[in-house]
C-alpha positions in Angstrom: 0.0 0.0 0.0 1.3 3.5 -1.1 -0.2 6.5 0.9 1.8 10.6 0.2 1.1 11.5 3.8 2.5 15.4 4.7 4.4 15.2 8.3 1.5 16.3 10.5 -0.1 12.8 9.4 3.2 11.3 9.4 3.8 12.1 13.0 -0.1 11.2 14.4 0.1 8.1 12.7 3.2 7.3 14.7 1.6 8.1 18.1 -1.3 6.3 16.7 0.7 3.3 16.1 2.8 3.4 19.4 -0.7 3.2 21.5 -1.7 0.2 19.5 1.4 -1.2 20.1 1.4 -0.6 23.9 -2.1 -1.8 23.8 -1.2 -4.6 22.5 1.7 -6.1 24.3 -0.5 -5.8 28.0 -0.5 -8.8 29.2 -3.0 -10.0 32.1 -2.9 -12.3 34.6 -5.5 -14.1 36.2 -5.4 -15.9 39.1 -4.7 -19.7 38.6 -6.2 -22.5 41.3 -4.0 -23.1 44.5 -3.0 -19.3 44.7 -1.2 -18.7 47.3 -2.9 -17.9 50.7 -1.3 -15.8 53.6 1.9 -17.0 54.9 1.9 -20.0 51.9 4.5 -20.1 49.5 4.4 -18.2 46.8 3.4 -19.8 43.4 1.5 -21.2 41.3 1.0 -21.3 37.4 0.8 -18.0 35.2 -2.3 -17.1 33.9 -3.6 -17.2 29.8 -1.9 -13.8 28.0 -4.5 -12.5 25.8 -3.8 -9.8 23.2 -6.0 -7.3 23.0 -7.7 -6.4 19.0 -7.2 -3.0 17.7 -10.4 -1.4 16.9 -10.9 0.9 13.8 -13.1 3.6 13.8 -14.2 5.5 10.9 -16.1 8.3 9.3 -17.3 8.4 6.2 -18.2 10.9 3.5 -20.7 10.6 0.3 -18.7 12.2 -2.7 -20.5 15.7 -4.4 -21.6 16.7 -7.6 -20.4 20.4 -8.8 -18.0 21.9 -11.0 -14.2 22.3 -10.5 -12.1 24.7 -12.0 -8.1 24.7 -12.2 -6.5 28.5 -12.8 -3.8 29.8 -14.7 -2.3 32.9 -14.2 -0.7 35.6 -16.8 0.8 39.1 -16.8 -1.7 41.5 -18.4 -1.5 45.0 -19.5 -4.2 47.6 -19.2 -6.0 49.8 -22.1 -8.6 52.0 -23.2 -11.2 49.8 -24.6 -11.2 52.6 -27.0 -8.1 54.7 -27.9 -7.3 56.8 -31.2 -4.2 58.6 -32.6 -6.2 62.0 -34.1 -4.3 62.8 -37.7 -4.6 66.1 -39.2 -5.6 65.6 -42.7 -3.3 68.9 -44.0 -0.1 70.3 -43.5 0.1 74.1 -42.0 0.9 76.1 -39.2 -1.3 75.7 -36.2 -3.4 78.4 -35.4 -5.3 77.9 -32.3 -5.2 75.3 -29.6 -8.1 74.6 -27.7 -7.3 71.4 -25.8 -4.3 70.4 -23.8 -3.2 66.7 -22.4 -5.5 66.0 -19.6 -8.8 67.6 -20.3 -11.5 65.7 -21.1 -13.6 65.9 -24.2 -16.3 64.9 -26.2 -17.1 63.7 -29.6 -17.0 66.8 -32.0 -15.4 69.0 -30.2 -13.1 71.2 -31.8 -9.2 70.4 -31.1 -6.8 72.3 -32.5 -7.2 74.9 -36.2 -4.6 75.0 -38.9 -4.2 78.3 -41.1 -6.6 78.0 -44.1 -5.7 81.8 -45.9 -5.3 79.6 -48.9 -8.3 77.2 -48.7 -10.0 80.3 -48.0 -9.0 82.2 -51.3 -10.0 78.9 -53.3 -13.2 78.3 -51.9 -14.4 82.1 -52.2 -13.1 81.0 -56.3 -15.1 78.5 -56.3 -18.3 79.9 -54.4 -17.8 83.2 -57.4 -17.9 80.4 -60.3 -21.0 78.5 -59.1 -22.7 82.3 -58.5 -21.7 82.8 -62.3 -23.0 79.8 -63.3 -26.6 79.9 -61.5 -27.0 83.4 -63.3 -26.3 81.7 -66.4 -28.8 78.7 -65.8 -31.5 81.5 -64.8 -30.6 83.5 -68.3 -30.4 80.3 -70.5 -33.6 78.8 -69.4 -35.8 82.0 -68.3 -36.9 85.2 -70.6 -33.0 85.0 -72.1 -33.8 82.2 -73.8 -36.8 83.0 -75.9 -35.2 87.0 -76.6 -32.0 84.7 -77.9 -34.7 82.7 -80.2 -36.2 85.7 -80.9 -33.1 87.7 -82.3 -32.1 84.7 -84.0 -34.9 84.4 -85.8 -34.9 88.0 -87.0 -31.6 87.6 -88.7 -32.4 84.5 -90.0 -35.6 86.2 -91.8 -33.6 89.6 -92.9 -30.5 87.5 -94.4 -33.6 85.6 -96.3 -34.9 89.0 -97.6 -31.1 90.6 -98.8 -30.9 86.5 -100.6 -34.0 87.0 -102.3 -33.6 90.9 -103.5 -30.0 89.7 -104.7 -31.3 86.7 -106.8 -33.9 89.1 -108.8 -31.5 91.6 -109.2 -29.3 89.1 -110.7 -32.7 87.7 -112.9 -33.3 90.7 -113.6 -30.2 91.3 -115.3 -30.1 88.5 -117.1 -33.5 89.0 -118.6 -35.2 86.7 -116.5 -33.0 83.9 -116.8 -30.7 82.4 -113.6 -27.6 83.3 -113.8 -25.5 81.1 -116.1 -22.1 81.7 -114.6 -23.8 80.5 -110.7 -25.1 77.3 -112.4 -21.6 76.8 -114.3 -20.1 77.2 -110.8 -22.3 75.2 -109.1 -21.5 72.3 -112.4 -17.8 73.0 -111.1 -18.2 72.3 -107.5 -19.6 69.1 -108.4 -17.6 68.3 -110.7 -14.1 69.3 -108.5 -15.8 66.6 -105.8 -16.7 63.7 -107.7 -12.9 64.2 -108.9 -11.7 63.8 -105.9 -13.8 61.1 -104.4 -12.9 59.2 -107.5 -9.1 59.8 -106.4 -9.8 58.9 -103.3 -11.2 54.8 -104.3 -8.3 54.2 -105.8 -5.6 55.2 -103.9 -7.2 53.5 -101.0 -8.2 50.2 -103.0 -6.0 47.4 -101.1 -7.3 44.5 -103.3 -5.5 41.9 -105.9 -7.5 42.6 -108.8 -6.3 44.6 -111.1 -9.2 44.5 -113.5 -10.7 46.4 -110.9 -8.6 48.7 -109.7 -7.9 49.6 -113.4 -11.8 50.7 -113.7 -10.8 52.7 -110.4 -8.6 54.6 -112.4 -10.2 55.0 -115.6 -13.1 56.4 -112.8 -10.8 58.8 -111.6 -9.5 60.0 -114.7 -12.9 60.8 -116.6 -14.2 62.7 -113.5 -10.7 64.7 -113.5 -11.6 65.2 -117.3 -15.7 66.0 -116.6 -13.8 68.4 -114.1 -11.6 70.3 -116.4 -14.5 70.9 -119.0 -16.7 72.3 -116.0 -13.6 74.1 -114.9 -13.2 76.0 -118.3 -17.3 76.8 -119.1 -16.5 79.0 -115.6 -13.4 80.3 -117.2 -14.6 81.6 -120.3 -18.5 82.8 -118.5 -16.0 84.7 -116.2 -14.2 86.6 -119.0 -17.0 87.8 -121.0 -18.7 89.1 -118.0 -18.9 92.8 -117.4 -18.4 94.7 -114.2 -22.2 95.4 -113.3 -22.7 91.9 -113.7 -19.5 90.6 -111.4 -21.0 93.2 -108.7 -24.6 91.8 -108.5 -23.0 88.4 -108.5 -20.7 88.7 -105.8 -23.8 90.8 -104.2 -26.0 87.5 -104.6 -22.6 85.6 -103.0 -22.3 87.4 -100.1 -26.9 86.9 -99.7 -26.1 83.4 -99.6 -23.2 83.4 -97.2 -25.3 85.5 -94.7 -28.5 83.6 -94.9 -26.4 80.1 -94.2 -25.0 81.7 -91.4 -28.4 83.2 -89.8 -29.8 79.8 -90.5 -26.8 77.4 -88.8 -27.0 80.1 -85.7 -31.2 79.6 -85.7 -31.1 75.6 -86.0 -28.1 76.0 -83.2 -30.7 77.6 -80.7 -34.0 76.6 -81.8 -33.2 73.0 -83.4 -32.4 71.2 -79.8 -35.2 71.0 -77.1 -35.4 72.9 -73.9 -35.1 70.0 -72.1 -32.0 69.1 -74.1 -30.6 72.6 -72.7 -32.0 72.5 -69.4 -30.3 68.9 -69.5 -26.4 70.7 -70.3 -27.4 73.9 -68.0 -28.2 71.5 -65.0 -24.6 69.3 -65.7 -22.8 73.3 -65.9 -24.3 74.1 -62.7 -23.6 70.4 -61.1 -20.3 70.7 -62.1 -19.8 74.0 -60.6 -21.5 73.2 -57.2 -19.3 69.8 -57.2 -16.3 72.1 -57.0 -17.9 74.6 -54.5 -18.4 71.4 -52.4 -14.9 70.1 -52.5 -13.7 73.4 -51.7 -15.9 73.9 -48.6 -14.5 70.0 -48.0 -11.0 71.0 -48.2 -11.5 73.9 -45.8 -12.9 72.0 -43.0 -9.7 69.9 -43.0 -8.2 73.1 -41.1 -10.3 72.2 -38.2 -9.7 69.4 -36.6 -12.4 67.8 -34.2 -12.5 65.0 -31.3 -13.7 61.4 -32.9 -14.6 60.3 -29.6 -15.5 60.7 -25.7 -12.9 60.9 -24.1 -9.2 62.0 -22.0 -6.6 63.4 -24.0 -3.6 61.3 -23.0 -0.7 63.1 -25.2 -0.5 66.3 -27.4 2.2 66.8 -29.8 1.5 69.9 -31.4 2.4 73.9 -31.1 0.7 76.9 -31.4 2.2 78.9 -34.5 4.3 75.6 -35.3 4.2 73.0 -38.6 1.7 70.5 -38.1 2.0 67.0 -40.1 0.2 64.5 -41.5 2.4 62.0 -40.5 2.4 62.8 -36.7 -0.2 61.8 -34.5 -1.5 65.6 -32.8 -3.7 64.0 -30.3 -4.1 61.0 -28.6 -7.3 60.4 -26.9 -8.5 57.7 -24.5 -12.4 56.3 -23.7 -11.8 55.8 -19.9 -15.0 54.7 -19.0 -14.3 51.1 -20.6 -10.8 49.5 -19.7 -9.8 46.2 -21.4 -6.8 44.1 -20.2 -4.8 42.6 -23.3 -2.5 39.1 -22.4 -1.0 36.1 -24.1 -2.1 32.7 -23.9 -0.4 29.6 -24.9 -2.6 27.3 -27.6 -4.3 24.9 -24.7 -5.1 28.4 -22.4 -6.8 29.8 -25.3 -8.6 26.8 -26.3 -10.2 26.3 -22.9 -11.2 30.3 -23.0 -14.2 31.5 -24.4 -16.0 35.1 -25.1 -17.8 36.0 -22.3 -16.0 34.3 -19.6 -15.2 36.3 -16.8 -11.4 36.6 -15.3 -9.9 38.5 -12.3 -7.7 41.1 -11.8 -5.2 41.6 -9.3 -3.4 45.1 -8.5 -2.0 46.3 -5.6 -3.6 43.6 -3.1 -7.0 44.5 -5.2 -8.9 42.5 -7.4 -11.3 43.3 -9.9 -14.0 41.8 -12.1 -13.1 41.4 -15.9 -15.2 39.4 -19.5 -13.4 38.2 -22.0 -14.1 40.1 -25.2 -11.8 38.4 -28.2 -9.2 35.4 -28.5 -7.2 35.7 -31.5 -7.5 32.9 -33.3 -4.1 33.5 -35.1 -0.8 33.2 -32.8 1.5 36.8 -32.2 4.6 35.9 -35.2 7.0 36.7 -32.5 5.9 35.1 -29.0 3.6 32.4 -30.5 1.3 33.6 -27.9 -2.6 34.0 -28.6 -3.3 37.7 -27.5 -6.7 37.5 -25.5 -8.5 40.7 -24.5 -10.8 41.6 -21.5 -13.0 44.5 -20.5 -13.3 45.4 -16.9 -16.2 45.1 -15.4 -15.5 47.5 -12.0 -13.3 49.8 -12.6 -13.0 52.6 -10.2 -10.2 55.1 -12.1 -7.3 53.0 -10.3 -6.6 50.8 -13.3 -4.4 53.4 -15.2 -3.0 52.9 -18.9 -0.3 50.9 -19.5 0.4 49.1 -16.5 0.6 45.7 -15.6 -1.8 43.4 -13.6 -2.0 39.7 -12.5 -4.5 37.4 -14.7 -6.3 35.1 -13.0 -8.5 32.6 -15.6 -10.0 29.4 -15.0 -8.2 27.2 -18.2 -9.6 23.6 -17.2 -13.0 23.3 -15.9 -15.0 20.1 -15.1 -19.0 20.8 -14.8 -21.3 18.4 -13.1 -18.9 16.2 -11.8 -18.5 13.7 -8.9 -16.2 15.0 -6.4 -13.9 13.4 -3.9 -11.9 14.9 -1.6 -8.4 14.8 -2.3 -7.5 13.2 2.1 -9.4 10.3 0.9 -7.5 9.1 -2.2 -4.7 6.4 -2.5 -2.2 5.2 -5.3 -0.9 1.6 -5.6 1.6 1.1 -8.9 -0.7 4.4 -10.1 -4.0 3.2 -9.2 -5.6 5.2 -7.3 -8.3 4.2 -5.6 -10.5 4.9 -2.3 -11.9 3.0 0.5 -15.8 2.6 1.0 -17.8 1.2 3.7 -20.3 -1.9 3.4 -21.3 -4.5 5.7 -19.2 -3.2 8.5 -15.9 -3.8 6.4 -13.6 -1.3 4.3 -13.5 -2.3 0.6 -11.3 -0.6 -1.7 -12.5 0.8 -5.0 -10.8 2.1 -7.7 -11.9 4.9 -9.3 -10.4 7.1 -12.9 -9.6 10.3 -11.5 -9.7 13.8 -13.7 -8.5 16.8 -12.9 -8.1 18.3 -9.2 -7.5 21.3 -7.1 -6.4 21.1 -3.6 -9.4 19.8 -1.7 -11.2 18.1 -4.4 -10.4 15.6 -7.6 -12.8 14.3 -10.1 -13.8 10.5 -9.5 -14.8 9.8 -13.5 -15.6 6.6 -12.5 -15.8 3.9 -9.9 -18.2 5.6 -7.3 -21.1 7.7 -7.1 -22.6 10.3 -4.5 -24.1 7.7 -2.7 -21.2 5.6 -2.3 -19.4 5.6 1.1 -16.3 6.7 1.1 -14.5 6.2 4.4 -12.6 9.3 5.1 -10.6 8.4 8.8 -6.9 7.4 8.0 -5.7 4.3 9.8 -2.6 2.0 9.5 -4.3 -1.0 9.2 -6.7 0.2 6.9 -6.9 -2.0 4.0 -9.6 -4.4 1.7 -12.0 -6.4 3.6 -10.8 -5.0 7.0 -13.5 -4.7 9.9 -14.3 -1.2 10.9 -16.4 0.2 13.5 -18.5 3.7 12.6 -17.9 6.5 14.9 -20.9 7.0 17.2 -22.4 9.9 14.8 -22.0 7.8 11.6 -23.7 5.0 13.6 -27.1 7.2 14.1 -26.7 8.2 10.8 -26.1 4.7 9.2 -29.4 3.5 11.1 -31.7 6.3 10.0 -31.2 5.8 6.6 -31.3 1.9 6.8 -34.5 2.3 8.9 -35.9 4.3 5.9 -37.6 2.4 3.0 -37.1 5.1 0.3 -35.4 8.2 2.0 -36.2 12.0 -0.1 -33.6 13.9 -1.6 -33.4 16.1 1.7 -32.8 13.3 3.6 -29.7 11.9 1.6 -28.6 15.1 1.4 -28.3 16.2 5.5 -26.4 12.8 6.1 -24.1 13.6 3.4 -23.4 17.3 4.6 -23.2 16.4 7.9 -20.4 13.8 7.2 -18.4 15.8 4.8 -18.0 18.7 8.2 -16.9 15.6 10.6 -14.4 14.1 7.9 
C-alpha cells in the first residue's frame, strides 16, 4: 500500500501506532487455582496472555456533484477599450489650440485649427464660379432664352430678304433667266468633288484585282476630265462678263453666305429641345457646385475635431508651429471602458471562451473582468494568442499601460462527482479509495480527472451515494472490519431504517459527514 502523507499525518500516525502497540503487548494475569494464601508459599501457574484487538473507527463521507475549475495565471496590461491617434488631414501652421493633455472631451469637439488663408482664397473661387454659373442657368432657361430665339430668328428672316432681293436683281439682269455663270459654278463644284472622291477609291483600294482597280482609275480620270471641262465653261462665262454683272453676282454671294449663317446660328438655338438645354445647364451648374463642395470639403480639413468621448492622454502639437500629417496631434483615450490585453499559450486559449469572466489583481485589489476576443491566429514573434478583457468594475485605479495579475480558470469540469483529495490512495498508479459496506472497508478504484487542492474528479468507480471512508488508519486495507464512529452510527441507522429516504434526507447525512471528515 502506497499512501503521500505530509508530516503532520506522518507524526499522528506514529503516536497512533505506538498506543496500538502498547495496547497490544498488555498482558493480564488471572489468578490460577492453588494461589497462594497468607503465609503459603508463593506460586503457582501464570495465567492465559491475551492480546487485546485493535479497533478501527471510521467516518465516512458521500462524494459531491459540482463543478471544478483549475487556474492559470498571466501578466496583463491595461487599455482603453477605446483609444485613437487623431491625424490632421493637411499640413500648416497651427493656429489655435483649444485642448491640452488632460482635459477631457467629447465627440466633436473642436481640437486644434490650422491656417486655411489659402483654402480660404479657393473656396471664395469657387463659391464666385457656381454664382456665375446659376446666373447663367437662370438667363439660358428664363426670358434670355426666348429673346436669344427671338433675335435669331430676325436675322435669319432679314438674311432671307437681302438673298432673295439679290437673286432678282441678278434675274433681272439677265432677262429673267438664272444666272448662267452661278449654275456653271455650281457644275464645277460638283464636278471638283466627284474628282476627288474618285481619287480617293483608288488610292485606298487594297485588293489583288487589277481589273478592278484599273476601272478605279479609268473612274478617276474621266471625272478629273468632266472636271476640267466644268472648270473651263466657268473660265470663259468669267471673261465675258462685265463689271455690273461681277457686282450683283458677288452681291448675290455674299446673300447666300449670310442667310447660311443666320440659318446654322437659328437651327443651333431653336433646333435642340429645352429640355435638351435645361439637361447641359443643370450638368454646368452640377459641375460647378461639385467644385464649391470640395472646396468647402477641403477647408474644413483646417479644423480638426474630437472622434470620440474621451481624455486626452498626449499632445504633440504647437501653437504657430508645422503641423503634419504623418504625426499623431492627439491622442485620446475612452476611460470609461478599460480592457486588459495578455497572451495565452494554444491549450489556455482553447479552454477560453467570449464571455468568460477573469480577475484582476493590482496592488492587493482585485477586480471583475469578461473576455471580449481570442485571436485565433498566434503573435509571429511570441507564439502567444493575444486575448482581451473589458473590466467590469473599474474605479479610475486601473491606469494605462500598466501591468496586472491574470487570474482565468483554463480547465473546468462541470457536473462532476467529487472526492476529496485526504481520501485518495495510489498503488503502482491506481488510485483508488476506500468505502464502507457491511461493517468492512473495501477498496474501490476509481479514474480520477482533474483536481485542485481539496477536491479531484472521480470519472468513474463511485457515485454520491457511495461511502467513502474518510478516517486514515494503519491497518486500513480491503475487507478489514471497521467500527463507525458513534455519529456515523445514528446516521447509518436512520437511513437503513428508511424504505425510500427523499432527496433532503440523503442530502443532510451527506453534509453532515463531509464537516466531521
Amino acid at each position: 500500500m502506497k499512501r503521500s502523507l505530509d508530516r503532520k499525518k506522518l507524526t499522528s500516525g506514529i503516536v497512533l501506532l505506538l498506543a496500538g502497540t502498547v495496547a497490544v503487548s498488555t498482558m493480564v494475569f488471572a489468578a490460577g487455582p492453588g494461589g497462594g494464601g497468607s503465609g503459603g508459599r508463593s506460586g503457582g501457574n501464570m495465567g492465559d496472555v491475551k492480546m487485546s484487538k485493535s479497533v478501527i473507527t471510521v467516518k465516512l463521507q458521500n462524494p459531491t456533484t459540482g463543478s471544478l475549475t483549475r487556474n492559470t495565471e498571466f501578466i496583463g496590461k491595461m487599455e482603453p477599450a477605446e483609444s485613437v491617434n487623431v491625424y490632421p488631414e493637411v499640413s500648416g501652421k497651427v493656429s489655435t489650440v483649444h485642448f491640452e493633455a488632460g482635459d477631457t472631451v467629447h465627440k466633436g469637439d473642436l481640437l486644434f485649427e490650422i491656417d486655411d488663408t489659402d483654402a480660404q482664397l479657393a473656396y471664395q473661387i469657387a463659391q464666385a464660379s457656381y454664382d456665375e454659373k446659376v446666373i447663367s442657368a437662370d438667363t439660358t432657361l428664363g426670358s434670355g432664352y426666348d429673346s436669344k430665339l427671338n433675335s435669331a430668328k430676325s436675322t435669319l428672316d432679314s438674311a432671307q430678304q437681302s438673298l432673295n432681293n439679290a437673286r432678282l436683281k441678278l434675274r433681272d439682269y439677265n432677262d429673267g433667266y438664272d444666272d448662267s455663270l452661278i449654275s456653271a459654278q455650281k457644275s464645277e463644284d460638283k464636278a471638283e468633288q466627284a474628282m476627288k472622291d474618285a481619287e480617293l477609291a483608288y488610292n485606298d483600294y487594297a485588293g489583288t484585282d487589277n481589273d478592278e482597280k484599273s476601272d478605279l482609275y479609268k473612274a478617276w480620270k474621266a471625272a478629273e476630265q468632266q472636271y476640267s471641262l466644268a472648270h473651263s465653261a466657268v473660265k470663259d462665262l468669267e471673261d465675258d462678263e462685265d463689271s455690273e454683272a461681277r457686282d450683283l453676282r458677288n452681291s448675290y454671294k455674299n446673300a447666300q453666305t449670310s442667310y447660311e449663317t443666320a440659318l446654322k446660328n437659328y437651327n443651333l438655338i431653336a433646333g435642340g429641345s429645352l429640355d435638351d438645354t435645361k439637361a447641359s445647364t443643370d450638368a454646368s451648374l452640377k459641375s460647378a457646385g461639385l467644385t464649391l463642395e470640395k472646396s468647402s470639403s477641403e477647408l474644413e480639413k483646417y479644423k480638426i475635431y474630437s472622434p470620440i468621448d474621451g481624455v486626452i492622454e498626449s499632445k504633440s502639437i504647437t501653437l504657430y508651429e508645422t503641423a503634419g500629417t504623418n504625426t499623431a496631434a492627439y491622442t485620446i483615450s475612452n476611460k470609461n471602458d478599460m480592457s486588459v490585453k495578455f497572451n495565452a499559450t494554444a491549450d489556455a486559449a482553447v479552454a477560453l471562451s467570449t464571455g468568460d469572466s477573469i480577475t484582476l489583481t493590482k496592488s492587493d485589489r482585485e477586480y471583475t473582468a469578461v473576455i471580449t476576443s481570442i485571436d485565433s491566429k498566434a503573435d509571429s514573434v511570441s507564439g502567444l494568442f493575444p486575448i482581451e478583457a473589458q473590466v467590469q468594475d473599474d474605479d479610475g485605479t486601473l491606469l494605462t499601460g500598466i501591468s496586472v495579475k491574470v487570474t482565468a480558470a483554463t480547465a473546468k469540469a462541470e457536473d462532476a462527482v467529487l472526492v476529496p483529495v485526504s481520501c485518495v490512495y495510489y498503488d503502482d498508479g491506481q488510485a483508488y479509495v476506500f468505502t464502507y459496506a457491511d461493517g468492512k472497508a473495501h477498496r474501490t478504484d476509481i479514474e480520477t480527472g482533474m483536481s485542485n487542492t481539496e477536491y479531484v474528479v472521480a470519472a468513474s468507480g463511485v457515485t454520491t451515494d457511495s461511502q467513502i471512508i474518510t478516517t486514515w488508519h494503519p491497518d486500513l486495507k480491503d475487507g478489514a472490519e471497521v467500527v463507525l464512529s458513534g455519529a456515523e452510527q445514528s446516521s447509518d441507522q436512520q437511513s437503513s431504517s428508511s424504505a425510500e429516504p427523499s432527496a433532503d434526507s440523503s442530502l443532510a447525512p451527506s453534509k453532515k459527514r463531509s464537516q466531521e471528515g
